[in-house]
C-alpha positions as CSV (number, residue, x, y, z in Angstrom):
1,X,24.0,2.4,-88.1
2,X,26.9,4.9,-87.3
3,X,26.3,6.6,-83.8
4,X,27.9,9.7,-83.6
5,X,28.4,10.2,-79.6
6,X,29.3,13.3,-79.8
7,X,26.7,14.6,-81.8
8,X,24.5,13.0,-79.0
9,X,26.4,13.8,-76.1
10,X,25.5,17.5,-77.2
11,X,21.9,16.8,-78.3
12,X,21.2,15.2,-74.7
13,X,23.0,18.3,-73.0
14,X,20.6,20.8,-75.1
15,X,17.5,18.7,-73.9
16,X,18.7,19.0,-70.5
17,X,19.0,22.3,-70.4
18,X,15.9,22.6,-72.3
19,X,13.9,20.4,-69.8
20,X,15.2,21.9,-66.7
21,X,14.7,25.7,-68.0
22,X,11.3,24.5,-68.4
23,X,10.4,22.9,-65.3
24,X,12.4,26.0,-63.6
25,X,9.5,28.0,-64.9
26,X,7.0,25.9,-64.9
27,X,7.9,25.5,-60.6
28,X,8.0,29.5,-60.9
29,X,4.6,29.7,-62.1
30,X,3.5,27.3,-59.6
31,X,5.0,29.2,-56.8
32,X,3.4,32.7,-58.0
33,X,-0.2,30.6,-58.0
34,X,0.9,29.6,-54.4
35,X,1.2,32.9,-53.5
36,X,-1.9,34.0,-54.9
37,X,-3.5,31.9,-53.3
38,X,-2.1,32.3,-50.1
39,X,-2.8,35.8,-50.5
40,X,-6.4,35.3,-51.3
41,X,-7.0,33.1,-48.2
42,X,-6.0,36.1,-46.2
43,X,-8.0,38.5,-47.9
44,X,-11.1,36.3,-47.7
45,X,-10.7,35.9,-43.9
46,X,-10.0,39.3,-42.9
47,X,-13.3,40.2,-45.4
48,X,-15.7,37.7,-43.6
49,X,-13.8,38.6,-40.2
50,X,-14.0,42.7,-40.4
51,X,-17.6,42.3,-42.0
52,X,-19.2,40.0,-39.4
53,X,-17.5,42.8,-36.9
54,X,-19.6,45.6,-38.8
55,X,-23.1,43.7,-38.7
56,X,-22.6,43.1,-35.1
57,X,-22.0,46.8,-34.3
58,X,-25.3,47.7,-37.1
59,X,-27.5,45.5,-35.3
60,X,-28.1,48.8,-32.3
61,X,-29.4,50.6,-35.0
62,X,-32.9,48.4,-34.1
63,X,-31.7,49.4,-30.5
64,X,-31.9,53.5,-30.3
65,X,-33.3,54.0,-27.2
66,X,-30.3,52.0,-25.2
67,X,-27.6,52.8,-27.7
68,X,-25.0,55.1,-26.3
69,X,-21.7,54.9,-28.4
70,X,-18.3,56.9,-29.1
71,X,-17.4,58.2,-32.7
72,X,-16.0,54.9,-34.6
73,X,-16.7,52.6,-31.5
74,X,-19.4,49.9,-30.8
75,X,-22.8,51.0,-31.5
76,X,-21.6,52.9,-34.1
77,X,-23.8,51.7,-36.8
78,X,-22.5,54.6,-39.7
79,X,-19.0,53.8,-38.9
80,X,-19.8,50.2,-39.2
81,X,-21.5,50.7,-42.5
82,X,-18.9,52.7,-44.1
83,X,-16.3,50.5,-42.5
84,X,-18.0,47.9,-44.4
85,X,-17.7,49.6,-48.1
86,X,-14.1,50.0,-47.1
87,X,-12.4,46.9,-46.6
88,X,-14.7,45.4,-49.4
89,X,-13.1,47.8,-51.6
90,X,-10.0,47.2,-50.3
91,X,-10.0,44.1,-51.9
92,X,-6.8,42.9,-54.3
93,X,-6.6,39.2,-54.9
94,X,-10.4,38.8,-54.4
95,X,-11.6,41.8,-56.1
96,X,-12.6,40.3,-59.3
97,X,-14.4,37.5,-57.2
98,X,-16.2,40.2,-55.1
99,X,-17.5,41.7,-58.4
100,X,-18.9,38.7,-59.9
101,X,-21.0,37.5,-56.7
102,X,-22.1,40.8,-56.1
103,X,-20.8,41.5,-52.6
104,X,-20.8,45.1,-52.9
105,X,-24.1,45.3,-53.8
106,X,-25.6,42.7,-51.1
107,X,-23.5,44.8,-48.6
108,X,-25.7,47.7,-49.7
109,X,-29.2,46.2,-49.7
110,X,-28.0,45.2,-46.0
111,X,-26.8,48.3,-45.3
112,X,-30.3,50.6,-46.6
113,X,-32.4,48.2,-44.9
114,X,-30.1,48.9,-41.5
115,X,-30.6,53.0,-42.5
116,X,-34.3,52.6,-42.6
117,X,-34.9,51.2,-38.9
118,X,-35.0,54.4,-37.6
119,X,-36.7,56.4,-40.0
120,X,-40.4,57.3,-39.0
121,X,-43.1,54.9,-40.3
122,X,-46.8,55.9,-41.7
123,X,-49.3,54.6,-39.4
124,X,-50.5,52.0,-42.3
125,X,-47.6,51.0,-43.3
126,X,-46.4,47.4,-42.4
127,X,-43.1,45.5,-42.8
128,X,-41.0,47.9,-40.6
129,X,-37.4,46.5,-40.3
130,X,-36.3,44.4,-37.5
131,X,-33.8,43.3,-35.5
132,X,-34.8,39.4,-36.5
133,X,-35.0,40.4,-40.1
134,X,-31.6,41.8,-39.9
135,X,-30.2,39.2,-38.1
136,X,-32.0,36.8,-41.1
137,X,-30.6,38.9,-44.0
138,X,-27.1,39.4,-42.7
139,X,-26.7,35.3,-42.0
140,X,-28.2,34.5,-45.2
141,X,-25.3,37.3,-46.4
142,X,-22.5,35.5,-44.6
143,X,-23.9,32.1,-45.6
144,X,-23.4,33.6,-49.9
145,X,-20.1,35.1,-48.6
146,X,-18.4,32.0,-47.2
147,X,-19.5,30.1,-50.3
148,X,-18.4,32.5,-52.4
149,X,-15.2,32.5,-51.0
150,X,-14.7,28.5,-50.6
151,X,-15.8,28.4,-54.6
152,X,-13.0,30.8,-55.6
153,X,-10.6,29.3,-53.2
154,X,-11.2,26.2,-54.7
155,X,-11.1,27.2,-58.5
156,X,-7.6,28.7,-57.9
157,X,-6.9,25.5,-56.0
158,X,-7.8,23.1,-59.2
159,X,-6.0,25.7,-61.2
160,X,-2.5,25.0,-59.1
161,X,-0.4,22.7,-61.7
162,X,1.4,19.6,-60.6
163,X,5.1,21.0,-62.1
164,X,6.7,17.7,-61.4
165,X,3.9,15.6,-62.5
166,X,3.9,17.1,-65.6
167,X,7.5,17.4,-66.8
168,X,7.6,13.9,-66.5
169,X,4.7,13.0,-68.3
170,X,5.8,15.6,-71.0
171,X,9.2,13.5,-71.0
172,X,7.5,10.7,-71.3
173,X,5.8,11.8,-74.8
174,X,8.8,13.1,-75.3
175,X,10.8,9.7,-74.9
176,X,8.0,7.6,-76.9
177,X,8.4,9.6,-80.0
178,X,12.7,9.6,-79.5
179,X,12.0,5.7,-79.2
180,X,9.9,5.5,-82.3
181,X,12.2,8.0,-84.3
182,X,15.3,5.7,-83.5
183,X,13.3,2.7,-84.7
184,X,11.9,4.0,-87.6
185,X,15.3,5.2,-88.6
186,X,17.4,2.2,-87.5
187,X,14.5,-0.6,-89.0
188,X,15.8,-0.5,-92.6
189,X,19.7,-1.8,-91.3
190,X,18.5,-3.8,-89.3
191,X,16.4,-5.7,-91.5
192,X,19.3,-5.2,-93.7
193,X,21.4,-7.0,-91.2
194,X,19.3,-10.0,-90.2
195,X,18.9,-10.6,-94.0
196,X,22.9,-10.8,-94.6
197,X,23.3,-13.1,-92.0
198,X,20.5,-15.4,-92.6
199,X,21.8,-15.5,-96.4
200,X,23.6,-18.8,-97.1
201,X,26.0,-17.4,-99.9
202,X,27.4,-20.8,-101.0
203,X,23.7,-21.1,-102.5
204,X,23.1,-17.5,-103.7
205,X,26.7,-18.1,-105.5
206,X,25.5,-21.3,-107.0
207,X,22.5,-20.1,-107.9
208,X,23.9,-16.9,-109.7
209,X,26.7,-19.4,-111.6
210,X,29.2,-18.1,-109.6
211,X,31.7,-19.8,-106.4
212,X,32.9,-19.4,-103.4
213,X,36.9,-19.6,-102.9
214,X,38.7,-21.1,-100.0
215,X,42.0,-20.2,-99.3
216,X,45.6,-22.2,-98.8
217,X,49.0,-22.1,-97.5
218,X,50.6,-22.1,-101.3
219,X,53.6,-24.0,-100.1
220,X,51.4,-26.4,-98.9
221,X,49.4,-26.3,-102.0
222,X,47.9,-29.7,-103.7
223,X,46.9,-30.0,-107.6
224,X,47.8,-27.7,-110.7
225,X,47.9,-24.1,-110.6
226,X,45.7,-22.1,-112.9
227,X,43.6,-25.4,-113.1
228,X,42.8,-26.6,-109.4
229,X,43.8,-22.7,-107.8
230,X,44.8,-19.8,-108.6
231,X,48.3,-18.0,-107.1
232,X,47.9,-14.8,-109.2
233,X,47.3,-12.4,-106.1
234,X,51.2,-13.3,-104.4
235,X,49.6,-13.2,-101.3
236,X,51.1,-16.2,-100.2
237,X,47.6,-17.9,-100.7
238,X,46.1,-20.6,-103.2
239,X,43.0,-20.1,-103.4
240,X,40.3,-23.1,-104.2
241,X,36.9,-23.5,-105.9
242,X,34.9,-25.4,-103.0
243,X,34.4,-28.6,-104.7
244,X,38.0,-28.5,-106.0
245,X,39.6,-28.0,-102.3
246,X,37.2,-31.0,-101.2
247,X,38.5,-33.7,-103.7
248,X,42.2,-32.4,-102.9
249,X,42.1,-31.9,-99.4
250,X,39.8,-35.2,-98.1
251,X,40.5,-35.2,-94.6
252,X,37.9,-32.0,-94.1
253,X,35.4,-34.5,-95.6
254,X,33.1,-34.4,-92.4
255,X,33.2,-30.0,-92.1
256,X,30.5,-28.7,-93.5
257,X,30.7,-25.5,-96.2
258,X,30.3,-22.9,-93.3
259,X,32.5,-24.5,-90.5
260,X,35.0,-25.1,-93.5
261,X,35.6,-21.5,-94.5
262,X,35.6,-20.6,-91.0
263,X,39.0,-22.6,-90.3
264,X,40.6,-22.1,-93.4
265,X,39.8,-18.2,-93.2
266,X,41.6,-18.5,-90.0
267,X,44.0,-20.2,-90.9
268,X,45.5,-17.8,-93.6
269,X,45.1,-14.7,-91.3
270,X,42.0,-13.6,-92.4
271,X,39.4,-14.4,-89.8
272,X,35.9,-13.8,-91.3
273,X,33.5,-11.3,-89.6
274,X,30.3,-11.9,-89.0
275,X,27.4,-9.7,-88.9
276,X,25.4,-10.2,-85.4
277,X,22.1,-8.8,-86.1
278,X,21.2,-9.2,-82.4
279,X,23.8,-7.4,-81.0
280,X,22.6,-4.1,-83.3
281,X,19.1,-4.1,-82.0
282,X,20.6,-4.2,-78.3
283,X,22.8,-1.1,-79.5
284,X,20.0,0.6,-80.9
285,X,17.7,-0.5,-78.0
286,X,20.8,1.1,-75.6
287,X,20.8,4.4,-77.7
288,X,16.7,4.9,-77.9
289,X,16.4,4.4,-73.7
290,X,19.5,5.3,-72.7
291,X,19.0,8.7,-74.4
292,X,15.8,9.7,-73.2
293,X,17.5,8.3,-69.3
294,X,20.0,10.9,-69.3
295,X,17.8,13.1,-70.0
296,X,15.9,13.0,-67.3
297,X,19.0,12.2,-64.9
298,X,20.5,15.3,-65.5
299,X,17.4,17.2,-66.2
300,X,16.5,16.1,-63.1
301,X,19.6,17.0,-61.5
302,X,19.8,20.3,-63.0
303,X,16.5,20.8,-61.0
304,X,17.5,20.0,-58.0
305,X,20.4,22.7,-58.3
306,X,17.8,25.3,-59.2
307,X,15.8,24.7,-56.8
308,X,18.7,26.0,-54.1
309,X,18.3,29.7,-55.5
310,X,14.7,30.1,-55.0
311,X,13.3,31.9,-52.0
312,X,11.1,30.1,-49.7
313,X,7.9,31.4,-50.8
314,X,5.3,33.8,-48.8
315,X,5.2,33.0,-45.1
C-alpha cells in the first residue's frame, strides 16, 4: 500500500482544526451554561431572601392594634405585599421556573389571606385568619420555594456537558472507525503479501511446466551454450535451468533451492528482494494509531492555545 504523507499530513491538519473548532465551541457552550447557572443561583437567593423579608414585615397585619409603621418600612404589610409581586416578576433566569411551580400564584393566595385579617368578621362566621395560620402557610410556601429552586438548579446542573469528556470519547469513535477503514482498505495487500511470500515458486514453476533460472559469471561459465545456458541477454550472465546448474556446478550440492538463488542472485549484482509481510502490517498498524495520535496531540494543543483568549467567566 502506497502512503501518500502528504495527502495525510493535510488530512490530519483539517481534523485538527476540525476537532479543536469543535471543542472551542463546545467549552463555549459550556461556559454560557455556567453562567446561567451562576446567574440563576443569584436570582433564586435574592427571591427566597427578599420574600422571607416581606412575610416577616406581613405578619403585623394580625398585629393592628401595636403596629405603628413608616411608608415602605417595617410593619408595612402593603409595601411588603407589593414588594413581593415585584422582585418575583423581576425574575430573568428563573422566570420560566417561577411560571411552572406557580410562585406567583401561591404568593397571591398568601398575600389575600394576609388582606383578610383585618377585614370585619360576621358574628357566625368561623376560620378568621391568624397569625399561626400565616406563619403555617408562608413556611409551607418557603418549604415549595426552596424545592423548587434546588429542582431547577439541579436540572440545569445535569444539563452542564462535560466538553473535555466528550471530545475525547467522540475521538475515540472517531479513531475506531479510522482504524477499521485502514484495515479494511489495507487487508486485501496484505493478504496479498503474506500469500507471495509463503509461495514456494520453484514448485508453482514445476507445477505449471515451467523453471526457475539461476544466474553465472559467463566467463566462468561450465557446459554448452544454448544447451546447458543461455548468453542471449549480453549481460554478462549465463543463465541455468536449476537442475542443469546442480549437475555442473557440484560443490553447491548441500544449498538448498532458496539459499542457492539467494547467493548466486548476489553474486551477479542482482540481490533478490523479498516481500516482508510483517513489516507492512507494522506500517499500516503505524499509519491507523499514529493518525488518530496526532490528532489528538495537536487537537489538543490547539485547545490549549484557545483556551488563552477566553475571558474568565462571571465572577
Amino acid at each position: 500500500m502506497h502512503i501518500d504523507w502528504r495527502f495525510v499530513l493535510n488530512l490530519s491538519l483539517v481534523a485538527s482544526l476540525v476537532t479543536a473548532f469543535l471543542t472551542w465551541w463546545l467549552t463555549s457552550l459550556r461556559e454560557h451554561r455556567r453562567w446561567v447557572l451562576d446567574n440563576k443561583k443569584l436570582e433564586w437567593r435574592e427571591l427566597i431572601d427578599k420574600l422571607h423579608a416581606c412575610m416577616c414585615n406581613m405578619v403585623y397585619a394580625f398585629h393592628q392594634e401595636t403596629r405603628t409603621f413608616e411608608r415602605g418600612g417595617e410593619g408595612d404589610v402593603d409595601f411588603a405585599i407589593q414588594s413581593g409581586f415585584r422582585v418575583i416578576h423581576d425574575r430573568i433566569f428563573i422566570a420560566d421556573a417561577i411560571q411552572q411551580h406557580l410562585v406567583l400564584k401561591q404568593w397571591k393566595e398568601l398575600a389575600a389571606y394576609v388582606t383578610t385579617a383585618g377585614c370585619p368578621r360576621e358574628p357566625e362566621q368561623h376560620g378568621a385568619p391568624t397569625t399561626t395560620g400565616f406563619e403555617t402557610l408562608g413556611s409551607a410556601f418557603e418549604d415549595k420555594l426552596l424545592a423548587t429552586a434546588r429542582g431547577d438548579l439541579r436540572l440545569e446542573k445535569a444539563l452542564r456537558m462535560n466538553i473535555r469528556q466528550g471530545v475525547f470519547r467522540l475521538w475515540i469513535v472517531f479513531s475506531v472507525l479510522f482504524v477499521i477503514g485502514v484495515g479494511a482498505i489495507s487487508y486485501s495487500g496484505i493478504s496479498e503479501e503474506f500469500r507471495v511470500a509463503n509461495t514456494d515458486w520453484d514448485a508453482e514453476a514445476a507445477k505449471y511446466g515451467g523453471w526457475s533460472l539461476l544466474p553465472a559469471d559467463c566467463t566462468k561459465a561450465r557446459g554448452t551454450a544454448g544447451i546447458d545456458y543461455d548468453a542471449s541477454q549480453k549481460d554478462g550472465l549465463c543463465w541455468y535451468k536449476t537442475e542443469d546448474f546442480r549437475r555442473l556446478y557440484p560443490e553447491y550440492k548441500d544449498a538448498s533451492n532458496s539459499d542457492l538463488s539467494e547467493k548466486l542472485y548476489a553474486k551477479a549484482g542482482r540481490p533478490l528482494e523479498h516481500i516482508h509481510p510483517w513489516h507492512k502490517v507494522m506500517q499500516t498498524a503505524g499509519f491507523a494509531f499514529g493518525v488518530p495520535l496526532a490528532v489528538l496531540a495537536l487537537g489538543w494543543s490547539l485547545l490549549w492555545a484557545f483556551a488563552g483568549f477566553r475571558g474568565s467567566g462571571p465572577n
